[in-house]
VEXDREN-2710 file (C-alpha; in Angstrom, 1 decimal):
% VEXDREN-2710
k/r/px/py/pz
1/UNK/253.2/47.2/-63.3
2/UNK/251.3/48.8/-66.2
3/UNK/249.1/51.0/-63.9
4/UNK/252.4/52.1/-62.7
5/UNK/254.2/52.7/-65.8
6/UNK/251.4/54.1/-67.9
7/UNK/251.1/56.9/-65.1
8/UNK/254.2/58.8/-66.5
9/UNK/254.2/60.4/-69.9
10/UNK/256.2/57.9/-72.4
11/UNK/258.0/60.3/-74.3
12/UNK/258.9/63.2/-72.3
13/UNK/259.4/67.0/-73.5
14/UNK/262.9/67.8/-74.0
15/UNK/264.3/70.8/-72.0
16/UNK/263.5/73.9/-73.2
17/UNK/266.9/75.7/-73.8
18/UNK/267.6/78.7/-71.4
19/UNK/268.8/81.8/-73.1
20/UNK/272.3/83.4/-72.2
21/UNK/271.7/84.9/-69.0
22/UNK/273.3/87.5/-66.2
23/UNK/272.4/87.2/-62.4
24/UNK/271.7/89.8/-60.8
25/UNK/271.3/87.9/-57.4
26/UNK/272.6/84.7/-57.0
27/UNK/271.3/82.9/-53.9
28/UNK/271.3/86.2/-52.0
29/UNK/269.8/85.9/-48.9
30/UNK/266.8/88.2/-47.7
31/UNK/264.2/89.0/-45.4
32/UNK/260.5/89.5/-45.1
33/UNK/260.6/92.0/-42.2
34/UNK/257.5/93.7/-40.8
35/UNK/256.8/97.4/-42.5
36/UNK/255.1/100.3/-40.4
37/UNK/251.6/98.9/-42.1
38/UNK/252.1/95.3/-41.3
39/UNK/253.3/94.2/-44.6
40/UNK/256.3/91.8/-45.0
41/UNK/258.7/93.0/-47.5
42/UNK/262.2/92.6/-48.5
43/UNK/263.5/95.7/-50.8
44/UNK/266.3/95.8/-52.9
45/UNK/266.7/99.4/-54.5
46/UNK/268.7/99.6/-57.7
47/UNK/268.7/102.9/-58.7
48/UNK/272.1/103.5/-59.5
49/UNK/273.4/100.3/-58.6
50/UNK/272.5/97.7/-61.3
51/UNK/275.5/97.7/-63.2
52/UNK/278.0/97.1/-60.2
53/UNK/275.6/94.4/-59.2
54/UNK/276.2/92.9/-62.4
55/UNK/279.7/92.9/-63.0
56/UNK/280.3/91.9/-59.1
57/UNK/278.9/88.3/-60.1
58/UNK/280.4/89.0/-63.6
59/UNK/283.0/90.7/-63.8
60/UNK/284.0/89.7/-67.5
61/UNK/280.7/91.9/-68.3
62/UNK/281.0/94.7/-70.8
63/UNK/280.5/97.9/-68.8
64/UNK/278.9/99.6/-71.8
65/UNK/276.3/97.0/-71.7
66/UNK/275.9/97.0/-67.3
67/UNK/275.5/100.3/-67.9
68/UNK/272.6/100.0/-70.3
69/UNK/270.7/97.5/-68.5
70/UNK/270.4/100.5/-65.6
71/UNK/267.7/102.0/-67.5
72/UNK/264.1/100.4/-68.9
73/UNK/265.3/101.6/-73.0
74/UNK/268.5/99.3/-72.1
75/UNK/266.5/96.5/-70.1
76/UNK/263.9/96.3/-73.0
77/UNK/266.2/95.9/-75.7
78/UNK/268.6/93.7/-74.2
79/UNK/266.4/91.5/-72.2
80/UNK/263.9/88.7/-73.1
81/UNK/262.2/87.7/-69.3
82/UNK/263.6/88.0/-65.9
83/UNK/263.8/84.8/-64.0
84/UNK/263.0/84.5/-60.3
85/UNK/263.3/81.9/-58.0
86/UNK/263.2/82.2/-53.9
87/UNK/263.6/79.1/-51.4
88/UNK/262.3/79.7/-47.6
89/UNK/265.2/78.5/-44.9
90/UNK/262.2/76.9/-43.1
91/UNK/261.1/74.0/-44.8
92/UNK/257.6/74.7/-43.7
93/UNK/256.9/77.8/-45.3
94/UNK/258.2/76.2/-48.7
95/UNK/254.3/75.4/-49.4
96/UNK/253.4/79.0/-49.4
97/UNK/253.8/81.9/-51.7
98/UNK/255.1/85.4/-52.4
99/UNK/254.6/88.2/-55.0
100/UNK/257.5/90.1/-57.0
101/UNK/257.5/92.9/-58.9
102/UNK/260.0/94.8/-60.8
103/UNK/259.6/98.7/-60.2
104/UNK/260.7/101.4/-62.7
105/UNK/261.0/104.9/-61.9
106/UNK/259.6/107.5/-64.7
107/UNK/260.6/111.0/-65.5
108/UNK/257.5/113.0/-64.0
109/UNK/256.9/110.5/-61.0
110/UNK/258.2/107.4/-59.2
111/UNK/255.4/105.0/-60.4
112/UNK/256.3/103.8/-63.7
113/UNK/256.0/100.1/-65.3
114/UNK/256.1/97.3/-62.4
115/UNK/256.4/93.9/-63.8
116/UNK/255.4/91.3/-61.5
117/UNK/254.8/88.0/-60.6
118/UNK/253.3/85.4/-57.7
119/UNK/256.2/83.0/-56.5
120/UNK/256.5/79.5/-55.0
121/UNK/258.4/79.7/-52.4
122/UNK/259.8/76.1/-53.2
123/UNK/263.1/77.3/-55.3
124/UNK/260.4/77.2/-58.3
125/UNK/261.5/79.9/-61.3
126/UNK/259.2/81.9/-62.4
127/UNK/259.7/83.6/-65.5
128/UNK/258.6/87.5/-66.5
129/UNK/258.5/87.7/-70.3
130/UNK/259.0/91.9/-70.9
131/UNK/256.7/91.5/-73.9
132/UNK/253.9/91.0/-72.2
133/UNK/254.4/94.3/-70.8
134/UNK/253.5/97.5/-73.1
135/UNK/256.1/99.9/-73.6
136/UNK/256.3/103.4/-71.6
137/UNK/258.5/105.9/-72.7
138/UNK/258.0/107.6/-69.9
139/UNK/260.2/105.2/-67.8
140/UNK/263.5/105.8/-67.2
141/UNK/265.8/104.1/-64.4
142/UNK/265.2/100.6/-62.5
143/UNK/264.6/101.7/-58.8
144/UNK/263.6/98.2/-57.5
145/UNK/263.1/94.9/-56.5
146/UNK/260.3/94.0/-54.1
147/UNK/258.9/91.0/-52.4
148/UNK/255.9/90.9/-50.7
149/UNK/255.6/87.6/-48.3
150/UNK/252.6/86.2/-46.3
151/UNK/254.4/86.0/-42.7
152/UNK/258.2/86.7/-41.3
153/UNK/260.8/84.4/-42.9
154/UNK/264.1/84.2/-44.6
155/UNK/264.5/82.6/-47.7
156/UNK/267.4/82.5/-50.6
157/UNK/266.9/84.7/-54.1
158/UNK/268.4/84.6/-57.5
159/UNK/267.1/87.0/-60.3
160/UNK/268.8/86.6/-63.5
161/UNK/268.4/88.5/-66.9
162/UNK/267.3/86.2/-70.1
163/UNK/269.0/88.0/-72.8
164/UNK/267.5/88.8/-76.2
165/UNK/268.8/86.9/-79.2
166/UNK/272.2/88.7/-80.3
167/UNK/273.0/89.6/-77.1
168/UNK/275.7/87.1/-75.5
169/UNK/277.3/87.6/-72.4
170/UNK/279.9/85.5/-70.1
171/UNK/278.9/82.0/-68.2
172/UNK/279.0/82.7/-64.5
173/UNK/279.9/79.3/-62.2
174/UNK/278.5/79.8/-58.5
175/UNK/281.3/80.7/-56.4
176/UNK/282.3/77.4/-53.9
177/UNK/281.4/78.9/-50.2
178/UNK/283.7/80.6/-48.4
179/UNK/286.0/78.3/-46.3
180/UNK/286.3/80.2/-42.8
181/UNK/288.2/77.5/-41.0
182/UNK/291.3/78.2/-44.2
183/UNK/295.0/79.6/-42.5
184/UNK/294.2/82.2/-45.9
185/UNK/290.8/83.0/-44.1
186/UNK/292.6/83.9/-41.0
187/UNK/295.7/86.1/-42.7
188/UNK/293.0/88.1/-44.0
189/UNK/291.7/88.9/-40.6
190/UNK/294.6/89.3/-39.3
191/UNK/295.4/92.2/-41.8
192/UNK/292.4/94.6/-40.3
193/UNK/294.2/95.1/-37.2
194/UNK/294.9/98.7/-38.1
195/UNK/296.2/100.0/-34.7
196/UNK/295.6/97.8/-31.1
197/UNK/295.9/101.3/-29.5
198/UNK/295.3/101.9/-25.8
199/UNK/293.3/99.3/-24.6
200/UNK/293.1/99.8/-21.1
201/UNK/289.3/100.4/-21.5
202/UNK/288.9/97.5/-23.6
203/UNK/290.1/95.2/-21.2
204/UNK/288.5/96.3/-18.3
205/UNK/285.3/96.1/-19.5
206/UNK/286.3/92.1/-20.3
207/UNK/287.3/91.3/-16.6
208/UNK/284.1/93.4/-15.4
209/UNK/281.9/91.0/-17.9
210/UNK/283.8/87.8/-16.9
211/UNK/283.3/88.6/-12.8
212/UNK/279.5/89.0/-13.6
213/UNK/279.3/92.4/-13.7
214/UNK/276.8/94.0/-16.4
215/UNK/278.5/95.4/-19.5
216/UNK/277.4/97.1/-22.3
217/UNK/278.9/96.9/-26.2
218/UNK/277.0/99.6/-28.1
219/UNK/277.2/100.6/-31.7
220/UNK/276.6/103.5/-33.8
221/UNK/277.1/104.2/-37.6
222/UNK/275.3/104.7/-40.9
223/UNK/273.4/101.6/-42.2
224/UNK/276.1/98.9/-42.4
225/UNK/275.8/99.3/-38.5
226/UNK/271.9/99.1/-39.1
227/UNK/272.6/96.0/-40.7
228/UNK/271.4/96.4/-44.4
229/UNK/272.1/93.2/-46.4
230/UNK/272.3/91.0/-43.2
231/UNK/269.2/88.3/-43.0
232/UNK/267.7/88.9/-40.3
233/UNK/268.9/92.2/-40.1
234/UNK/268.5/91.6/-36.4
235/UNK/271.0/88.5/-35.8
236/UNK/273.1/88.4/-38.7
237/UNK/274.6/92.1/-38.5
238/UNK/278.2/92.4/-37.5
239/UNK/277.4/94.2/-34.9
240/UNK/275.0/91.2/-33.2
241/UNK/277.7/88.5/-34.5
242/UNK/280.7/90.6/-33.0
243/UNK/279.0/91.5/-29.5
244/UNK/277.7/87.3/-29.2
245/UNK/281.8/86.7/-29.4
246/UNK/282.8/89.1/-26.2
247/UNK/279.1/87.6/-25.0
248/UNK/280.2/83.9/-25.1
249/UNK/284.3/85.0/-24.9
250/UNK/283.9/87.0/-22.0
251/UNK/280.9/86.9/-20.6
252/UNK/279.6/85.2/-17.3
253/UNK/277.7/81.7/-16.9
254/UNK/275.5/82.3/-20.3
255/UNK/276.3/85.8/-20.8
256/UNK/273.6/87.4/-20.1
257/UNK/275.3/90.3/-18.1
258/UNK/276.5/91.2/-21.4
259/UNK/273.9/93.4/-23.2
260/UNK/274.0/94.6/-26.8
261/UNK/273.1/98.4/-28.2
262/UNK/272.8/99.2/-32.2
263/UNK/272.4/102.4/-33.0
264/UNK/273.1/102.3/-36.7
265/UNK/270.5/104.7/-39.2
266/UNK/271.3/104.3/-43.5
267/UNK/272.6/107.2/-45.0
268/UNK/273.5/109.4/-42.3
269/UNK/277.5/110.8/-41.4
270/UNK/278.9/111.2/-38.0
271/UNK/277.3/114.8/-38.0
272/UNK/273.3/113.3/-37.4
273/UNK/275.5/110.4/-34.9
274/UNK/276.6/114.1/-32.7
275/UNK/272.8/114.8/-32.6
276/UNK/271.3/111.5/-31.9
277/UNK/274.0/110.3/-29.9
278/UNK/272.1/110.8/-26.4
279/UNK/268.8/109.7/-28.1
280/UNK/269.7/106.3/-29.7
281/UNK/272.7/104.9/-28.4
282/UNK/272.6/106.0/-24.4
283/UNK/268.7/106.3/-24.4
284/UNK/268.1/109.4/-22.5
285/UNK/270.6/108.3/-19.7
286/UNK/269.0/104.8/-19.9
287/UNK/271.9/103.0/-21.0
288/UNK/275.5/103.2/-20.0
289/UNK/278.2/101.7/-22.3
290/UNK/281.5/100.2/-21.5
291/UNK/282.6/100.0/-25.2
292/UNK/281.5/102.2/-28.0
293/UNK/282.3/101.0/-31.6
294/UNK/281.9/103.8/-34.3
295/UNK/281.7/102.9/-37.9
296/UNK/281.2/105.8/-40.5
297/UNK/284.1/105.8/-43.2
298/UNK/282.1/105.5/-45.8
299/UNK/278.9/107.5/-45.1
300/UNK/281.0/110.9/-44.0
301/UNK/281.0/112.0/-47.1
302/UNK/277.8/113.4/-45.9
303/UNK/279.9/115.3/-42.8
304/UNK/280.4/118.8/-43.8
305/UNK/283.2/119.7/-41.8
306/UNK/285.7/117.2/-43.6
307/UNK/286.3/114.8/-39.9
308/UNK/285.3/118.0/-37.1
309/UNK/282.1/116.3/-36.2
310/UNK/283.8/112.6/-36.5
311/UNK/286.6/113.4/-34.0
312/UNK/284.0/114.9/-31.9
313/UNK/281.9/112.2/-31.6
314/UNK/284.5/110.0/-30.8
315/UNK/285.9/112.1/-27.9
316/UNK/282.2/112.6/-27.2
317/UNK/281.8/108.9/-26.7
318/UNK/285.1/108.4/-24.8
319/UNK/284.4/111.4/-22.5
320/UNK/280.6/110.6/-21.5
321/UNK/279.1/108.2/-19.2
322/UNK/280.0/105.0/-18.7
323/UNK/284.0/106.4/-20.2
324/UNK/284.0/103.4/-22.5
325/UNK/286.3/101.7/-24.8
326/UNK/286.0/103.4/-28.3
327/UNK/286.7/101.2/-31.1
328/UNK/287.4/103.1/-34.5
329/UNK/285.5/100.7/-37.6
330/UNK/286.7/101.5/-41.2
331/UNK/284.5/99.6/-43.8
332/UNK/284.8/100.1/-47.6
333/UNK/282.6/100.2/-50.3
334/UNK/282.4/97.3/-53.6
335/UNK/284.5/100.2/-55.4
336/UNK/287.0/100.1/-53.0
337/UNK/286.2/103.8/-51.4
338/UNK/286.0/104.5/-47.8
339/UNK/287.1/107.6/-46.1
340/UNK/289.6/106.0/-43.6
341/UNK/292.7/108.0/-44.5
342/UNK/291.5/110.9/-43.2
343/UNK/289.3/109.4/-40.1
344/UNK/292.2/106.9/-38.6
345/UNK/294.9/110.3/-37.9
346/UNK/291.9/110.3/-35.1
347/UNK/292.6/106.9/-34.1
348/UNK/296.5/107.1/-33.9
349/UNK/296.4/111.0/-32.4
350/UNK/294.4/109.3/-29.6
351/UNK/295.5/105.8/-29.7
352/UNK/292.0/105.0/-30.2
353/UNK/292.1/100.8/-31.4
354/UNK/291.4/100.7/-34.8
355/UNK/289.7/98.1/-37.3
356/UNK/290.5/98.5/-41.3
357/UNK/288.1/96.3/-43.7
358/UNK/290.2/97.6/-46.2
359/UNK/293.1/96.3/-45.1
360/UNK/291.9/92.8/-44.9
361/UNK/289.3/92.5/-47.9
362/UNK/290.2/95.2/-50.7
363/UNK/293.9/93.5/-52.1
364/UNK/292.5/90.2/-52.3
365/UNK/289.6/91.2/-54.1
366/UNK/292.0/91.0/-56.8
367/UNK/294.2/88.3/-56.5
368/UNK/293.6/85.3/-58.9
369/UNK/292.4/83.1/-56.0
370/UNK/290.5/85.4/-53.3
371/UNK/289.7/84.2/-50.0
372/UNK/286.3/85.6/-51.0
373/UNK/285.0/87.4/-53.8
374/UNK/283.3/90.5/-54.0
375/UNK/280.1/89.2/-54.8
376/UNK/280.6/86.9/-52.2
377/UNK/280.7/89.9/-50.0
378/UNK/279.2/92.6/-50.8
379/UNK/275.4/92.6/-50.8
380/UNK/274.6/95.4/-53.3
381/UNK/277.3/98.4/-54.0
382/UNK/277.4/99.4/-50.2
383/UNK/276.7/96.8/-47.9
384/UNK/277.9/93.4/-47.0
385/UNK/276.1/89.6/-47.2
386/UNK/275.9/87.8/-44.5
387/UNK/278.9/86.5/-45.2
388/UNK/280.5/90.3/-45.8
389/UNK/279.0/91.0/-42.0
390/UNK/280.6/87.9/-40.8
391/UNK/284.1/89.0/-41.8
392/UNK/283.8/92.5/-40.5
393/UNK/282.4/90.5/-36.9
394/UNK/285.3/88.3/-37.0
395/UNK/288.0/91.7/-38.0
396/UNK/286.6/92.8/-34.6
397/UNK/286.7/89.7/-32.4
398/UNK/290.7/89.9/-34.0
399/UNK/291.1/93.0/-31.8
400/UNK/289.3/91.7/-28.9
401/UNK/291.7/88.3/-28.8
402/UNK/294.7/91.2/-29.3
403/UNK/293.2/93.7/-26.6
404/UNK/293.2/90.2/-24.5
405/UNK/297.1/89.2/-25.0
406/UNK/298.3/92.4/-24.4
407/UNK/299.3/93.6/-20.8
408/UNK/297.4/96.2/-19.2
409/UNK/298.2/99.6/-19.9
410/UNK/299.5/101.8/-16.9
411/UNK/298.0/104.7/-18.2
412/UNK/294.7/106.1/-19.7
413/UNK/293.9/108.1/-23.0
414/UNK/294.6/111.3/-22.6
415/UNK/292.3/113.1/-24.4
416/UNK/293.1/116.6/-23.5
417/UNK/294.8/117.8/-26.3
418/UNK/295.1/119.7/-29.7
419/UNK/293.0/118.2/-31.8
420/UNK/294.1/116.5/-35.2
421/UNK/291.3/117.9/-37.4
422/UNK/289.0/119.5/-34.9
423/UNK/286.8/118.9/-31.7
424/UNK/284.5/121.7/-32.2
425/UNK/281.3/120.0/-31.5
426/UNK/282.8/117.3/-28.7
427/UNK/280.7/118.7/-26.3
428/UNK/277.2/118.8/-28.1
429/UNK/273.6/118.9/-26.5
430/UNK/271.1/117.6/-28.8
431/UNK/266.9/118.0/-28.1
432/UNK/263.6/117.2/-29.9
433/UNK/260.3/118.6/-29.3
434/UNK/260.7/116.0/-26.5
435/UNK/263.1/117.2/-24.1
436/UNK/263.3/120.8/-25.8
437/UNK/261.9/122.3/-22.5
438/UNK/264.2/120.6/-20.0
439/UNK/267.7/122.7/-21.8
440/UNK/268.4/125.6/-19.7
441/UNK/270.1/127.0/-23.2
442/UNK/266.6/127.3/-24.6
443/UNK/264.9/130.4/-23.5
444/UNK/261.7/130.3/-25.4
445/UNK/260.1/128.1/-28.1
446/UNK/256.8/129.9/-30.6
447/UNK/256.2/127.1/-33.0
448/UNK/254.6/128.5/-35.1
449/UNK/252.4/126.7/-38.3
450/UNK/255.0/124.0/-36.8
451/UNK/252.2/122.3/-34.2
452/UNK/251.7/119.1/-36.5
453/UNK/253.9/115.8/-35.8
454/UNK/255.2/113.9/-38.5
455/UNK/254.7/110.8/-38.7
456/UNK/256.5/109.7/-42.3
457/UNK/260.3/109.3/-41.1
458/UNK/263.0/107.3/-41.3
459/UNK/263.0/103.8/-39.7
460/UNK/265.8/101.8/-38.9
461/UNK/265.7/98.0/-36.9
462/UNK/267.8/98.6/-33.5
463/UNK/269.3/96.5/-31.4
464/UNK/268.3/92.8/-32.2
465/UNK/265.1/93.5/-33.4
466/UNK/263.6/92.2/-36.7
467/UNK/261.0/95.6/-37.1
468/UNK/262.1/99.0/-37.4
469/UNK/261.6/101.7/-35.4
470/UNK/260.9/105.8/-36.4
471/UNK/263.5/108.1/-35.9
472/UNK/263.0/111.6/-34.4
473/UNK/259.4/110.8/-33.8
474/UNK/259.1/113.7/-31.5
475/UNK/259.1/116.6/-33.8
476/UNK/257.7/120.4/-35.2
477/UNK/255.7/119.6/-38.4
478/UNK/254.7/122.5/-41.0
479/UNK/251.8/120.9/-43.2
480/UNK/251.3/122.9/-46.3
481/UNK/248.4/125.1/-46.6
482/UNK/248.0/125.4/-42.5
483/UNK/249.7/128.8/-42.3
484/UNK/253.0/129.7/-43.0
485/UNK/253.9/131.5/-39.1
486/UNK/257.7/130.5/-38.7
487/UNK/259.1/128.4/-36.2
488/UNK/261.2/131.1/-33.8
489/UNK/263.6/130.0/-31.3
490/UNK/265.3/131.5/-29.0
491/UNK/268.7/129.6/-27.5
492/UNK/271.7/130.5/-26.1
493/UNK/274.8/128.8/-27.9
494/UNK/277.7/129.0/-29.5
495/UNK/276.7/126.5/-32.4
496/UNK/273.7/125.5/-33.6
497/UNK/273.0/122.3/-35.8
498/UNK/269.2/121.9/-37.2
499/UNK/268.2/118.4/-38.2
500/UNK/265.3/117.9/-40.8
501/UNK/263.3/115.3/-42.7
502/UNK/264.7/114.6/-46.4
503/UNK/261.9/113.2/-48.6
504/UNK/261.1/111.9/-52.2
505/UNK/258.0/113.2/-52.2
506/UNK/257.0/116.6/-54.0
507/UNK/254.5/117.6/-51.2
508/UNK/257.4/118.5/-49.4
509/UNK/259.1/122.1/-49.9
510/UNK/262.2/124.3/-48.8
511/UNK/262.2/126.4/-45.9
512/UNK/264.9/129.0/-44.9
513/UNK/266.7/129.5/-41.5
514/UNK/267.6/133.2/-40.4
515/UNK/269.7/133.8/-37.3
516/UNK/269.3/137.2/-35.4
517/UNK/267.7/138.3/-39.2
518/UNK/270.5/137.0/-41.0
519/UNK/269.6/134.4/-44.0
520/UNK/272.1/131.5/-42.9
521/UNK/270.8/128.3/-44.5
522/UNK/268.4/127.2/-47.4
523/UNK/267.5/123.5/-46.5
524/UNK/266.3/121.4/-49.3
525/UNK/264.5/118.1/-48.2
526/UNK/264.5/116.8/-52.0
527/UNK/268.4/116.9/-52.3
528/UNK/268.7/113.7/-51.3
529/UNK/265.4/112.2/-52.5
530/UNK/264.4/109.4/-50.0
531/UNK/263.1/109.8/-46.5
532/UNK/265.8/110.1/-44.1
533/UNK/267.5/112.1/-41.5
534/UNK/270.1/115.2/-42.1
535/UNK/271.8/117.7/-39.8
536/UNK/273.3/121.2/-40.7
537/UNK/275.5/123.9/-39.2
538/UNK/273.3/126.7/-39.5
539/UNK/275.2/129.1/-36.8
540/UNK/279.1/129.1/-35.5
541/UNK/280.5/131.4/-33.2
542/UNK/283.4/131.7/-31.1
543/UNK/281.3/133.2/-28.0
544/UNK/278.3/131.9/-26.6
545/UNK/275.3/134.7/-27.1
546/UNK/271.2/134.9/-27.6
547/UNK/270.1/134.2/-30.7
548/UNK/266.7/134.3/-32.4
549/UNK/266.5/131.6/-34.9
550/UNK/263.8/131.6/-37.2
551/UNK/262.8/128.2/-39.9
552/UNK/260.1/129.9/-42.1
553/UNK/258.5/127.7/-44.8
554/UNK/259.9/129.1/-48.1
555/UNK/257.4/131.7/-50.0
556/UNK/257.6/129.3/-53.1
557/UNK/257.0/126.1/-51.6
558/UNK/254.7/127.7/-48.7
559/UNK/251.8/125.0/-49.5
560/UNK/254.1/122.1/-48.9
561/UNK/255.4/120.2/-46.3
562/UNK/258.7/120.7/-44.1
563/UNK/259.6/118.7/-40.9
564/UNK/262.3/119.9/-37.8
565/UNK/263.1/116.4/-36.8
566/UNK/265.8/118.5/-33.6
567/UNK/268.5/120.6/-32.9
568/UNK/272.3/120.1/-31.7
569/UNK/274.0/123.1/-30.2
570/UNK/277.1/123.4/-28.1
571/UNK/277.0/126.0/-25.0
END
């Protein structure tokens, strides 16, 4: 008994008291996914979106100070040490170990201070003391989080703030989870039925799946269709969750004559969803959909003809093979925005079913007892939890259980008609250095100092798959200092839509588009200031003509890079 006894210490440390403290995740989940060099990395970015993190888990937080902490001169001052803890779902990767670091941007380049840390993977904290870091006055904003992990897994993550002495803030109590069995859970779904619509489509495409027959639910949208903030992005997206309910509602034996298509990419409007309609979502004639879902209220912002290009996608969908069921999808953002007012006089002009996360989640947000919270829901400013992607799955399987009670409709859509903001583009062809020389528009193709395939581009995780794929990997490179020849085509069109690579990175310049001579677009790749995909109008006409259309690297930037990822044009 005294071997025993004498093994613990007799008088054991008392606790060491924990500062006053904001979370900035709490028991968020994430994801080690595979990068394009083999890596395993979740990535939160917080550029921009630190203080809304904060006052989502605390919303008693003085905005002056959220606002602060943004920046390194605010994190410095305010902050004593970050704390970090992660727990792996699987209890066998518990033993192992990650590594963290906290990235700060500077005002000349993106490298700045990174404080870091190795983590247990056992719920462990681990504590970064700021101090031990020298001070650089040349950083400015936090840009991220990043976790680095030795194999795929999922695990749960909570990084809080330690505050400096002086510096109080409000207690924060972990949220109870969300009860989705409640009557209030299901009057909250109920409310997103925006509009049942026609859904004569709908339902056929339910009695073809239930006799056996293969069916297809595809998806397209800006990254909440991609799945950001869902772990694993590939199974835990609303679009997987809501396609295994018609699967297992509707489908045959197992299911497995039901098959599921995502075709969501981050930060793109309905405008790139024309272009890459053909190319992601029916694979080059590969796949042929019975229902279409289309979710880009909040990223058409990005759409420069104010709904044009959203009511021609839709019609485009509708109209194309397969004539599927189109489902409009209206999500919001954490600061209630979303772009639905404008984007649903589509839905009703067509009687197009509609689905409003706005109209379930946005008024109860603020009632004293929400069914669930906002940081319950929302993942970072933009994009749901898991929980957030299982309401907007449910707000869907709400309109298939109405699509199912209501009778048949005698009739069709009629889509033949005056359009309610515009169908210009409804009709778009859309090619890539791929399939450039199969459109009998295209007459003839010099590219140029344009002969070099890029290889740096946007990747986004489709279907149900945990890696992510490049977009536009077929396409005209200019690499800086290999000649500056332009890239000269000639088409015949009515409207022409170039799409090309945005960057962060300085090695990448302007270049200018001239049709028949005439300057018609400067195009900017470090507007936006991340790699990603954008499309532009750069010719509209009310006849179909020749045209000569010429992308030469701008003078200035001639030693830098510039990427044509495609084009869209309509005949």
């Amino acid at each position: 008994m005294e071997d025993l006894l004498s093994r613990g210490p007799k008088a054991p440390k008392d606790p060491t008291k924990k500062r006053p403290a904001l979370y900035v995740m709490l028991d968020d989940a994430i994801e080690g996914r595979v990068t394009p060099d083999g890596k395993y990395m979740e990535i939160c970015f917080l550029e921009g979106r630190v203080a809304a993190k904060l006052t989502a888990i605390c919303p008693e937080l003085d905005r002056e100070m959220a606002d602060a902490l943004q920046f390194s001169e605010g994190l410095r001052k305010m902050v004593h040490s970050i704390g970090i803890s992660v727990i792996a779902d699987q209890e066998e990767d518990r033993g192992l170990t990650a590594q963290f670091s906290l990235n700060v941007r500077q005002k000349e380049n993106y490298n700045g201070t990174s404080y870091g840390c190795e983590l247990s993977l056992n719920g462990e904290e681990k504590e970064i003391v700021l101090a031990d870091y020298p001070e650089d006055d040349q950083d400015t904003s936090l840009a991220s989080f990043r976790t680095f992990f030795p194999k795929y897994m999922t695990a749960k993550m909570t990084i809080l703030f330690y505050m400096n002495d002086g510096y109080d803030v409000p207690t924060v109590t972990p949220d109870a989870p969300v009860d989705f069995d409640s009557p209030e859970y299901r009057a909250m779904i109920d409310r997103s039925l925006l509009h049942r619509g026609n859904v004569k489509r709908l339902k056929q495409a339910m009695e073809r799946a239930a006799a056996g027959e293969d069916v297809t639910i595809a998806y397209i949208g800006g990254s909440i269709t991609q799945g950001a903030g869902a772990k694993p992005i590939g199974t835990m997206s609303y679009a997987y969750q809501s396609y295994t309910m018609f699967k297992e509602r509707y489908g045959a034996g197992d299911g497995s004559n039901v098959h599921f298509v995502k075709a969501g990419v981050g930060g793109t409007p309905s405008e790139l969803g024309l272009t890459r309609y053909n190319m992601d979502l029916l694979r080059y004639g590969t796949v042929t959909p019975d229902v279409v879902i289309i979710e880009f209220a909040v990223n058409d912002a990005g759409d420069e003809t104010g709904g044009v290009c959203y009511e021609s996608l839709a019609l485009k969908a509708y109209e194309g093979p397969g004539k599927p069921a189109v489902i409009l999808l209206f999500s919001v953002f954490i600061d209630d925005y979303t772009l639905e007012d404008n984007l649903k006089r589509v839905g009703y002009h067509y009687d197009f079913p509609m689905v409003s996360l706005r109209s379930a989640v946005t008024s109860q947000f603020y009632e004293p007892e929400p069914v669930i919270k906002k940081r319950q829901y929302f993942y970072d400013l933009y994009h749901p939890t898991n929980d957030g992607h299982r309401v907007m799955a449910d707000c869907i399987g709400r309109l298939f259980t109405a699509a199912e009670e209501a009778p048949m409709p005698e009739e069709d859509i009629v889509t033949e008609k005056e359009p309610v903001i515009g169908n210009r583009f409804r009709n778009l062809i859309a090619f890539t250095r791929k399939d450039a020389s199969e459109m009998p528009e295209v007459l003839s193709i010099d590219e140029g100092s344009f002969t070099a395939k890029d290889t740096e581009l946007q990747c986004v995780e489709m279907d149900d798959l945990p890696y992510a794929s490049p977009e536009y990997p077929e396409n005209w490179m200019h690499v800086g200092g290999q000649g500056t020849e332009p890239f000269v085509l000639n088409i015949r069109c009515k409207d022409l839509m170039i799409v090309y690579k945005d960057s962060g990175d300085h090695k990448v310049g302007k270049a200018k588009v001239f049709v028949d001579g005439r300057e018609a677009r400067i195009l900017d790749p470090l507007e936006v200031g991340w790699v990603h995909c954008t499309a532009l109008i750069v010719h509209q006409a009310e006849d179909s003509a020749c045209h000569e259309v010429r992308v030469c690297p701008d003078p200035e930037d001639g030693s830098k890079d510039f990427t044509i990822l495609g084009f869209g044009y309509t005949r």
